[in-house]
DSSP file (Angstrom, degrees, kcal/mol; ACC not computed):
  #  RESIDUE AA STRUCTURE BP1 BP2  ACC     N-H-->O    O-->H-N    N-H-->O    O-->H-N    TCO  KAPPA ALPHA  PHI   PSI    X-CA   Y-CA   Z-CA
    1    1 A X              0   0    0      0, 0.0     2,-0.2     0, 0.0     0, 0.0   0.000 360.0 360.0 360.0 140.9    0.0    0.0    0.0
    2    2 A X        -     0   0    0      2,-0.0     2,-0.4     0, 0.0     0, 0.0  -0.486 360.0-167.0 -87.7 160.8    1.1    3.6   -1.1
    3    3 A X        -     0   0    0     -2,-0.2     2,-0.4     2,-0.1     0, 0.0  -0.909  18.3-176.9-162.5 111.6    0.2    6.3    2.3
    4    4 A X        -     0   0    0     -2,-0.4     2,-0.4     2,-0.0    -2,-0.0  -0.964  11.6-166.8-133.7 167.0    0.6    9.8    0.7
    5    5 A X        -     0   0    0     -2,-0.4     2,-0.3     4,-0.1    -2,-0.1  -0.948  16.1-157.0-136.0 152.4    0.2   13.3    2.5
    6    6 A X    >   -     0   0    0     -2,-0.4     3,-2.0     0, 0.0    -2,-0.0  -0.727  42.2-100.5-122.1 148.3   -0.1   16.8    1.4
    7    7 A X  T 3  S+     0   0    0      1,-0.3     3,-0.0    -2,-0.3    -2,-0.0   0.119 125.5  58.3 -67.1  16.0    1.2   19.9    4.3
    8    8 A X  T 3  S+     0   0    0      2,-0.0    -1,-0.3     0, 0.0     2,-0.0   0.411  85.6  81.3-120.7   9.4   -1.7   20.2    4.9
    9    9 A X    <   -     0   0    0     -3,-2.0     2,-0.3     2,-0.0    -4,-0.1  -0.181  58.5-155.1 -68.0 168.9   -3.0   16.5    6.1
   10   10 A X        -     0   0    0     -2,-0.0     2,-0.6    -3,-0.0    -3,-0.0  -0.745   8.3-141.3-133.9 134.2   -2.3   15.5    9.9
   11   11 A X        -     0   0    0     -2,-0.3     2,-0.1    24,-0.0    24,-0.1  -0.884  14.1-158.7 -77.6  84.3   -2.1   11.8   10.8
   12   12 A X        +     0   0    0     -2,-0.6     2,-0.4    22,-0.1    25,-0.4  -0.317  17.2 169.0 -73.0 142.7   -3.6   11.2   14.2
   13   13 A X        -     0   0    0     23,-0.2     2,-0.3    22,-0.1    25,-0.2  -0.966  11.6-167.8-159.1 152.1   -2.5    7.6   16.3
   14   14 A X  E     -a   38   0A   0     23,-2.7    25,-2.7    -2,-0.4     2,-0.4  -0.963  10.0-151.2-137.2 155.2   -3.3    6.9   19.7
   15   15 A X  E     -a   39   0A   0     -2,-0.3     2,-0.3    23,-0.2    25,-0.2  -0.956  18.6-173.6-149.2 129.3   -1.6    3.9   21.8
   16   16 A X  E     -a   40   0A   0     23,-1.2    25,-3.0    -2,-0.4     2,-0.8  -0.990  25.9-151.6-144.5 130.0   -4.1    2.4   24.8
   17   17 A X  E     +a   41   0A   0     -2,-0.3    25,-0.1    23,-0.2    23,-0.1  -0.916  29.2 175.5-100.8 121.0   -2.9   -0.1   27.1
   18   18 A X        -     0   0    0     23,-1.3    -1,-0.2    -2,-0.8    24,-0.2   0.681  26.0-142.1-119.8  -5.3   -6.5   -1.2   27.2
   19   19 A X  S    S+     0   0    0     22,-0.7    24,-0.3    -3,-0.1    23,-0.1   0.921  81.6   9.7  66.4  81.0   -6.2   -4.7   29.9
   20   20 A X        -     0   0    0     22,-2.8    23,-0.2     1,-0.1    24,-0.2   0.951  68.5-162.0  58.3  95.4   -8.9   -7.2   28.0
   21   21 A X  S    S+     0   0    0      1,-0.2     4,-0.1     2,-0.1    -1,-0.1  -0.075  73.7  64.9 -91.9  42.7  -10.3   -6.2   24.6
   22   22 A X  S    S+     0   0    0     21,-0.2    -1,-0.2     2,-0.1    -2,-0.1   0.351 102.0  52.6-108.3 -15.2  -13.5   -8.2   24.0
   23   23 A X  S    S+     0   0    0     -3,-0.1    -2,-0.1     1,-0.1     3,-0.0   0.651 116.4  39.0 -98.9 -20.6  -15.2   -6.7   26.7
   24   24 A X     >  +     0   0    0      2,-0.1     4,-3.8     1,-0.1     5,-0.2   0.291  68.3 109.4-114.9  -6.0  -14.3   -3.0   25.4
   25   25 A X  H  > S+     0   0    0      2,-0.2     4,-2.5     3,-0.2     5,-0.2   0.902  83.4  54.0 -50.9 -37.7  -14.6   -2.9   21.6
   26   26 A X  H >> S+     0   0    0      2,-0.2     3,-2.2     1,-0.2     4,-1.0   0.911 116.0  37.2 -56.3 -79.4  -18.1   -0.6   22.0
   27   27 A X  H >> S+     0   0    0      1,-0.3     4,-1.3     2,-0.2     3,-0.9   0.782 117.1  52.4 -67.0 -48.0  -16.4    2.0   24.2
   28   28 A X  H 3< S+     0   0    0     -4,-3.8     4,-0.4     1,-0.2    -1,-0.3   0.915 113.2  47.4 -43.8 -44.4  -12.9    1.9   22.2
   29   29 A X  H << S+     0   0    0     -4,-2.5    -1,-0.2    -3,-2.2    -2,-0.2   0.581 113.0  40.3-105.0  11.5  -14.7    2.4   19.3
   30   30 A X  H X< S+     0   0    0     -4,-1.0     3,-1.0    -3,-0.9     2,-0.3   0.888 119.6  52.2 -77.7 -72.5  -17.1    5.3   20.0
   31   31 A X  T 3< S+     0   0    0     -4,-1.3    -2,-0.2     1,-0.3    -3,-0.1   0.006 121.0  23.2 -95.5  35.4  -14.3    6.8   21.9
   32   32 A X  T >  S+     0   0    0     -4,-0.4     3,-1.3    -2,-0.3    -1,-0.3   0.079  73.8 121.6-147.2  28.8  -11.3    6.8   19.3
   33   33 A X  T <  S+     0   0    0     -3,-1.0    -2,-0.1     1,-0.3    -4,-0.1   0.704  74.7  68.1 -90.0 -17.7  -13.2    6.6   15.8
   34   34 A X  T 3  S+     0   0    0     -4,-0.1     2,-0.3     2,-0.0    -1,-0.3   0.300  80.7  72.2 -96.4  28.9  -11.1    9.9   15.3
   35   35 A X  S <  S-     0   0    0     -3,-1.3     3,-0.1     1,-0.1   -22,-0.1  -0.783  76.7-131.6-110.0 164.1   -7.6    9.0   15.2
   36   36 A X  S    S+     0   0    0     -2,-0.3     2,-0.4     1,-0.3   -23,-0.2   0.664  93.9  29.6 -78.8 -18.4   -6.3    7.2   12.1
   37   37 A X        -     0   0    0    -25,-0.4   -23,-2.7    22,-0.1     2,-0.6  -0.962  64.9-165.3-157.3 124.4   -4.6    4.6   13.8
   38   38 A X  E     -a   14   0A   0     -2,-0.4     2,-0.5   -25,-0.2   -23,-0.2  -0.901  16.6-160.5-119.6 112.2   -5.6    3.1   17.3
   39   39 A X  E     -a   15   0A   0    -25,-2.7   -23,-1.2    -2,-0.6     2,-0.5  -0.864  11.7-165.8 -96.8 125.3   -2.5    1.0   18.8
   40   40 A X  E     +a   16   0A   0     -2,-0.5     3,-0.2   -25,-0.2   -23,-0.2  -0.947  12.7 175.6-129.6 122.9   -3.4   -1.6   21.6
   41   41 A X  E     +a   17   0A   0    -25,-3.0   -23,-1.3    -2,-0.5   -22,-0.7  -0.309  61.6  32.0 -98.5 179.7   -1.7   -3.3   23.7
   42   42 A X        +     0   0    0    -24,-0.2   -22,-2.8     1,-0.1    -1,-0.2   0.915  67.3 153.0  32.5  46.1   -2.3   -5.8   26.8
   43   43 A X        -     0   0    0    -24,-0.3   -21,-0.2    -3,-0.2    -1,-0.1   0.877  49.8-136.8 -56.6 -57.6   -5.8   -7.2   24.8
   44   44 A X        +     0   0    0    -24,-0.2    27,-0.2   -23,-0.1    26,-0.1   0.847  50.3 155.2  94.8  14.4   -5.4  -10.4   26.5
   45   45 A X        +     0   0    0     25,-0.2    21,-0.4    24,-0.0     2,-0.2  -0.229  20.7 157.2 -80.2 170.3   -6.2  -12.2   23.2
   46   46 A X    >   -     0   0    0      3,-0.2     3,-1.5    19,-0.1    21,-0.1  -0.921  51.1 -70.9-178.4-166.0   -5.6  -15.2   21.7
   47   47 A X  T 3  S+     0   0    0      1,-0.4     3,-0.1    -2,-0.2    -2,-0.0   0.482 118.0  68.2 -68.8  -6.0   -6.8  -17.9   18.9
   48   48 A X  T 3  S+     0   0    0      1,-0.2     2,-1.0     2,-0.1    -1,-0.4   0.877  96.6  63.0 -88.6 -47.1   -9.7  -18.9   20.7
   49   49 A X  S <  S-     0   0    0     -3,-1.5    -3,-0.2     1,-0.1    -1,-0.2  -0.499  77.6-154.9-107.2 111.4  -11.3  -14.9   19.8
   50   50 A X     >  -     0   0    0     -2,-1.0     4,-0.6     1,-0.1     3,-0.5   0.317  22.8-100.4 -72.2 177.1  -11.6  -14.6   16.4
   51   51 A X  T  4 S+     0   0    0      1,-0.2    -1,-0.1     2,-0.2    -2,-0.1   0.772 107.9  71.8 -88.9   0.2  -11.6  -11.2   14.7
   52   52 A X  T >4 S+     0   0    0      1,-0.2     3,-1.1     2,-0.2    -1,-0.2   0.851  88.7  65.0 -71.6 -32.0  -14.9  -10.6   14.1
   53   53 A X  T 34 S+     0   0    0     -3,-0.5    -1,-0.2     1,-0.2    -2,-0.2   0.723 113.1  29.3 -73.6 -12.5  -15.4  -10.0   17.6
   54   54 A X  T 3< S+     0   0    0     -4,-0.6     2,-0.3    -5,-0.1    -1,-0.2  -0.252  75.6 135.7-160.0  78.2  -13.2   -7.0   17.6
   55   55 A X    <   -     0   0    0     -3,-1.1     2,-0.3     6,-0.0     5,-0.1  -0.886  44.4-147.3-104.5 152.7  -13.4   -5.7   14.7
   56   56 A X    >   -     0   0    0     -2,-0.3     3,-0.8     1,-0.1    -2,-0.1  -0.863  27.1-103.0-123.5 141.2  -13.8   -2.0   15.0
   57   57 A X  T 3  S+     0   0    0      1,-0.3    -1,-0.1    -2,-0.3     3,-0.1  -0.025 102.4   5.3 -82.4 127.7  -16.0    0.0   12.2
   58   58 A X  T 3  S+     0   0    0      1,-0.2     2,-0.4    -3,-0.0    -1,-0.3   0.736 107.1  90.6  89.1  -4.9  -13.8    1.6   10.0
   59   59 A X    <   -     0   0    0     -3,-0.8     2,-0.2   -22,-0.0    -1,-0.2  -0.932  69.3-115.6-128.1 149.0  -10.2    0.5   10.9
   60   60 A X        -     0   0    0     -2,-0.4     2,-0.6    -3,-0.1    -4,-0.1  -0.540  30.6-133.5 -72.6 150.2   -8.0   -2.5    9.6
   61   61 A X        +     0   0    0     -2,-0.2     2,-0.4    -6,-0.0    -6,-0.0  -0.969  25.6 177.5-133.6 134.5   -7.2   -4.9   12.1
   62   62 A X        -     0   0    0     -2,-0.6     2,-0.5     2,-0.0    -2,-0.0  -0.963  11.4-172.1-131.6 109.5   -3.7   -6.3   12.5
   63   63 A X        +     0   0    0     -2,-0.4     2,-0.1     1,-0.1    -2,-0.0  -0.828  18.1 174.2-100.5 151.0   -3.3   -8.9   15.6
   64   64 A X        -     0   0    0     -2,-0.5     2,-0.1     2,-0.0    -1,-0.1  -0.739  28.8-170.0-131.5  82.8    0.4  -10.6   17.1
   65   65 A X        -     0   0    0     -2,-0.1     2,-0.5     1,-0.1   -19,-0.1  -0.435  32.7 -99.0 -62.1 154.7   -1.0  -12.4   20.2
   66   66 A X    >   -     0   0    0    -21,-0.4     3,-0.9     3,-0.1    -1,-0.1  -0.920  35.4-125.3 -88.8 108.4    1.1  -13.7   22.3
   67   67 A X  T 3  S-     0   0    0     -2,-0.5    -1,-0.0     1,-0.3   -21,-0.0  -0.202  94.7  -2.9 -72.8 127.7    1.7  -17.7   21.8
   68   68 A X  T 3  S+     0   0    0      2,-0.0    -1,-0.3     0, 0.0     2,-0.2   0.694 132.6  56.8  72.6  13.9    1.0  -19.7   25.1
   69   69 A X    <   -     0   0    0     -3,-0.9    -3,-0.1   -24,-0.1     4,-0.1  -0.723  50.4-179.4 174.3 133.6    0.2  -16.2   27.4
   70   70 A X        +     0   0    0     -2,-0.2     2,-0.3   -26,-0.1   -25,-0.2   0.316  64.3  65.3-124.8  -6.0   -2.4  -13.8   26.5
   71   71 A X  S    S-     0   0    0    -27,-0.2     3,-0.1     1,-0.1   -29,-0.1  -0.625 102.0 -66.4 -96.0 162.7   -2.0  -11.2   29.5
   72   72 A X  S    S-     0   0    0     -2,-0.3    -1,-0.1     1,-0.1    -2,-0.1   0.330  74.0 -52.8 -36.8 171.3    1.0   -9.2   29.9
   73   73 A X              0   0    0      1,-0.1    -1,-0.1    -4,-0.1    -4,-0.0  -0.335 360.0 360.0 -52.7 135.3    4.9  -10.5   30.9
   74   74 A X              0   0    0     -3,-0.1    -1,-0.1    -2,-0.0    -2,-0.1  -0.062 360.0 360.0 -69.7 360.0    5.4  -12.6   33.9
């Protein structure tokens, strides 16, 4: 994929350590549908929860679960 900008564009991203996302896709995605790019960490996922269950309207969804641990470092 090509990503182009003009000087007058701005690129919005936001990074949420958001602690178990299946439970939170509504509120994440009322209350960040205006950045371009929404970064999450500490989801708590894993193969069992497919991506239809949090996918969020309007965004691509790009997962790397954590093999064998879905909550944070030990």
């Amino acid at each position: 994929r090509e990503i182009t900008f003009n000087c007058y564009s701005k690129f919005s991203i936001v990074h949420y350590n958001i602690q178990s996302l299946t439970n939170k896709v509504d509120v994440i995605e009322s209350e960040l549908r205006n950045f371009d790019a929404i970064c999450l960490t500490e989801t708590w996922l894993d193969n069992r929860v497919p991506d239809e269950t949090i996918k969020i309207n309007g965004f691509s969804l790009y997962r790397r679960d954590r093999v064998g641990d879905n909550h944070g470092c030990a």
